[in-house]
Structure formats: C-alpha cells, structure tokens
N, C-alpha and C positions, 0 to 999 in steps of 0.2 A: 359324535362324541358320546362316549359313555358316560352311565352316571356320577362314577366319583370323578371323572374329567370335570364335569361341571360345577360340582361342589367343591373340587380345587380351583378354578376358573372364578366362583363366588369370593371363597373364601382372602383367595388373593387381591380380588378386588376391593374386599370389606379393608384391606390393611392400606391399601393408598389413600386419597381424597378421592379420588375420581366413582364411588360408587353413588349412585343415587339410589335410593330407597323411598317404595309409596309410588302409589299409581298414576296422583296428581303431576309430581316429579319428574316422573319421565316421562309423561305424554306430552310437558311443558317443552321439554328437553328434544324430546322425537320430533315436535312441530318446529325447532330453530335447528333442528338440526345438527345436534351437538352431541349425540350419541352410536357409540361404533356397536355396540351389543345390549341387548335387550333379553333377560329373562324371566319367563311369564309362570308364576303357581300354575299346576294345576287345574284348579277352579280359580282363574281368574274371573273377574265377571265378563258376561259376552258382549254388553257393549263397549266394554275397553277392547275386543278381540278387533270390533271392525274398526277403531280408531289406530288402530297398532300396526293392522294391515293396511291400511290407505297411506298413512305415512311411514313407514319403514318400507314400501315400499316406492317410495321418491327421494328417499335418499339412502337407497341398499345398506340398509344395517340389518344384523344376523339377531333372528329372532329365535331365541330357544325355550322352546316348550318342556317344561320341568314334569318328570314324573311327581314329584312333592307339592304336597295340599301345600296352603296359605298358613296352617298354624307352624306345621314342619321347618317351611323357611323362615319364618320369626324365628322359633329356635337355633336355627343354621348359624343366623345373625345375630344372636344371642341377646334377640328383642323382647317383651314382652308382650308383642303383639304380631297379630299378623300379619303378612306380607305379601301381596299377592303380585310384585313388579318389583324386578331389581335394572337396572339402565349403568353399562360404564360408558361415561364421558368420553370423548374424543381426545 
C-alpha cells in the first residue's frame, strides 16, 4: 500500500464507529480478537511492538507500519494529541 492508500484507509475508517483509537484500545481489542487491521506510528513504543506481534499473529490481522511519527497521526485524526495505534474493528 502506498502512503495516501493508508491515509485514505485511516481516514475512512475515522467516519464509521468501527475505528479504535489509543494503544490501550487496541491491544484490548487484538487480545479478543475483534480486530481486522491494525495501524502502528512510526515511533510506536517497542514494547507494544512485541505485544502487537504475538497476537496479531494468532489471529492474522494486517499490521501496517505507518511512515508518520505519533504527533502527525493526532493531526490526521484531527486530535490534539498523539497517537501512536489506530485498530478497525471486525
């Protein structure tokens, strides 16, 4: 995927319910299972790297590594904060 692919992929997501937002959020979400795609900052932090890869990879959900730092995605999403995990629900 290129990168406005992904930022069309974001953004479409941000206009349904199904986007979850925050690290807590979807590492909740990746452990039951209830998520089909997974997008990570940048500078995510690395120990959410190896909780992301243990379970995304037991229930094959597409994980995609974002060129954009954590503050760039806050603004994508038109947060005032930063973001470093976006998760679409299943």
């Amino acid at each position: 995927m290129t990168n406005e692919d992904v930022i069309a992929d974001i953004r479409k997501g941000l206009k349904t319910d199904k986007m979850l937002i925050g690290r807590r959020r979807c590492i909740k979400q990746l452990k039951l299972g209830k998520l089909s795609k997974l997008f990570l900052a940048a500078n995510c932090p690395a120990d959410a790297l190896e909780d992301i890869k243990h379970y995304s990879s037991m229930d094959s959900v597409e994980v995609v590594q974002l060129d954009i730092k954590n503050d760039e995605l806050g603004m994508l999403c038109k947060r005032q904060h930063n973001i470093s995990m976006l998760g679409i629900q299943k």
